[in-house]
Structure formats: structure tokens, C-alpha cells
C-alpha positions as CSV (number, residue, x, y, z in Angstrom):
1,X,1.2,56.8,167.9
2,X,4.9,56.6,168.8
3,X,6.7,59.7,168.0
4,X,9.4,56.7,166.7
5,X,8.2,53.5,166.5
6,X,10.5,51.0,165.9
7,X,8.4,47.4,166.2
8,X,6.7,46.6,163.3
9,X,4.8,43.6,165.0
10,X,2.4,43.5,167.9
11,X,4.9,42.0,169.8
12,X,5.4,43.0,173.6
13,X,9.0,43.3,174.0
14,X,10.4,41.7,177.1
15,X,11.2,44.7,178.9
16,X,7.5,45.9,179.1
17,X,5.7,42.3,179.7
18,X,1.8,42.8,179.0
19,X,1.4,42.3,182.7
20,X,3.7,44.8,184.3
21,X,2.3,47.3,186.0
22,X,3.9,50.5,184.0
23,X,4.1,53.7,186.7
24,X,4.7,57.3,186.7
25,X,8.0,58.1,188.6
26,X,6.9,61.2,191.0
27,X,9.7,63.6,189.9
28,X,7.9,63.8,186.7
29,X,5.7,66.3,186.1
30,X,3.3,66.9,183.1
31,X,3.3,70.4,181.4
32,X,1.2,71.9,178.4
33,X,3.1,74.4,176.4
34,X,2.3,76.4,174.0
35,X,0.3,73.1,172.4
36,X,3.1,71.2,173.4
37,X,3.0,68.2,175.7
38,X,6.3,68.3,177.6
39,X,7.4,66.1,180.7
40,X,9.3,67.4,182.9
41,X,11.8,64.9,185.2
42,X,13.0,67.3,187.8
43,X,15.4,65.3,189.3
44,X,17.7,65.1,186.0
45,X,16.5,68.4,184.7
46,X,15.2,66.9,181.9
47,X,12.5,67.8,179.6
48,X,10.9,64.9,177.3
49,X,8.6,65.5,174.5
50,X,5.5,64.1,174.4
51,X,3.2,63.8,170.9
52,X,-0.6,63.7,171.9
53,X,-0.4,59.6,171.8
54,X,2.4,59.2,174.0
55,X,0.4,61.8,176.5
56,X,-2.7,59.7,176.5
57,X,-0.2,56.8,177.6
58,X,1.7,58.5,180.1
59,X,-1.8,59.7,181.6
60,X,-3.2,55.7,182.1
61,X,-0.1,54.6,183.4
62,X,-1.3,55.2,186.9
63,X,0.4,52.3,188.8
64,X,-2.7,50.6,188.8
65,X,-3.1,49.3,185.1
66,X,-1.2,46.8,183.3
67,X,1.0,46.8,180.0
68,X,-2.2,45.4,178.3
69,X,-4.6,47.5,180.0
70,X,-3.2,50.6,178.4
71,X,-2.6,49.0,175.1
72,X,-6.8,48.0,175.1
73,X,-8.2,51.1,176.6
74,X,-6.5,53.0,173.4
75,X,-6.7,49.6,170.8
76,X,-10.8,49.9,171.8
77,X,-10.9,53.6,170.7
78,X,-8.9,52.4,167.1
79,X,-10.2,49.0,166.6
80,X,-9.3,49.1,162.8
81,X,-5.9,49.9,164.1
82,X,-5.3,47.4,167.0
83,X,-2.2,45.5,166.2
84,X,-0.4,49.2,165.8
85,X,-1.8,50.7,168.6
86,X,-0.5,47.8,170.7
87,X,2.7,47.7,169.2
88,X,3.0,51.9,169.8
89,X,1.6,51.4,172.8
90,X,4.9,49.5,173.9
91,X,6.8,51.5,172.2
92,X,5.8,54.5,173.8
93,X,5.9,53.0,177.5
94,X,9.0,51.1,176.5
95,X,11.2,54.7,175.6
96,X,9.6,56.2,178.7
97,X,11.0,53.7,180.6
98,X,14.3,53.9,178.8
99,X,14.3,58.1,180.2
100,X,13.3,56.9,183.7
101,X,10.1,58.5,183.4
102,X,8.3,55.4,184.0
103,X,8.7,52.2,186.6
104,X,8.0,48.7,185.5
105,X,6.9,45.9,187.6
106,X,5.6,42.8,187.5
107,X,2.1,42.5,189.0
108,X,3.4,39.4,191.3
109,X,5.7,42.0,192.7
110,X,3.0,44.4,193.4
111,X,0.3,42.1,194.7
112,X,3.6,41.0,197.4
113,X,4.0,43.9,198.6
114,X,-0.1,44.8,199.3
């Protein structure tokens, strides 16, 4: 799923807790090119590549689902699969967060501030 996946295990690392709320920075934008999935941070005039996994993630991380939201909307659609799809999963929202593409926070934080 991950165009790199580094976690073998299932294992949510601690920077993307299965109950942070993963989303979308608004200087991103989405852009299909030329079958290419591209994301576009205009801020940093950068351009990441997205594989069609790591688009479907980017897509549910609307601010309103958690970590392990995302990770069971796609584990449900791969069930023989699950324990990779989790683990890619968090990979995926883990390197987006890494390119600032992607906000993290905890849903303590966001039910404070509602």
C-alpha cells in the first residue's frame, strides 16, 4: 500500500496514535496527471507523489476520522490483508506527516476546542 513501507508489524507508531485525528493541511492540493496522483503543497512548492493507496488515504483524512478509522475503512475492503493494511496505512499517514502534508492531533485536543 505504502509506496515504502518500512513497519513490518501492525504496530501504530507513536507519532500517528490510532486516535489522532490525521488532517489535510489546506495548502495542499490534489492533482491527477497523466495517471499520476500528485500532491501539490503550494506553500513549499513541492510536489509529492502519491501511488493509488496513499491517494485513497490522503482522501479519508478529512479532519474528522481517526488514525484507526482510516486504517478500518481500507482493512474492511482487504480483510485477508488487515494487519498490512493497518501497518501501510500508518505508514502512509506517518510520511505525509513527515512532508507537512498532513496535521496530527489528538482527539482530546479536538473535542477542546469544539
Amino acid at each position: 500500500m505504502a509506496a515504502i513501507s518500512r513497519r513490518q508489524s501492525g504496530q501504530f507508531a507513536d507519532m500517528a496514535a490510532p486516535n489522532s485525528i490525521a488532517t489535510q493541511r489546506p495548502d495542499c492540493i490534489l492533482r491527477q496527471m497523466d495517471g499520476e496522483t500528485l500532491l501539490y503543497r503550494h506553500s513549499l512548492k513541492k510536489t509529492i507523489y502519491l501511488n493509488e493507496s496513499a491517494a485513497a488515504v490522503w482522501q479519508l483524512c478529512d479532519g474528522e476520522r481517526t488514525v484507526q478509522q482510516v486504517a478500518d475503512i481500507l482493512a474492511d475492503a482487504y480483510p485477508e490483508a488487515r494487519a498490512k493494511v493497518v501497518a501501510d496505512v500508518n505508514d502512509v499517514i506517518d510520511d505525509l506527516y513527515r512532508e507537512g502534508a498532513l496535521r496530527l492531533e489528538s482527539r482530546a485536543a479536538k473535542t477542546d476546542k469544539a
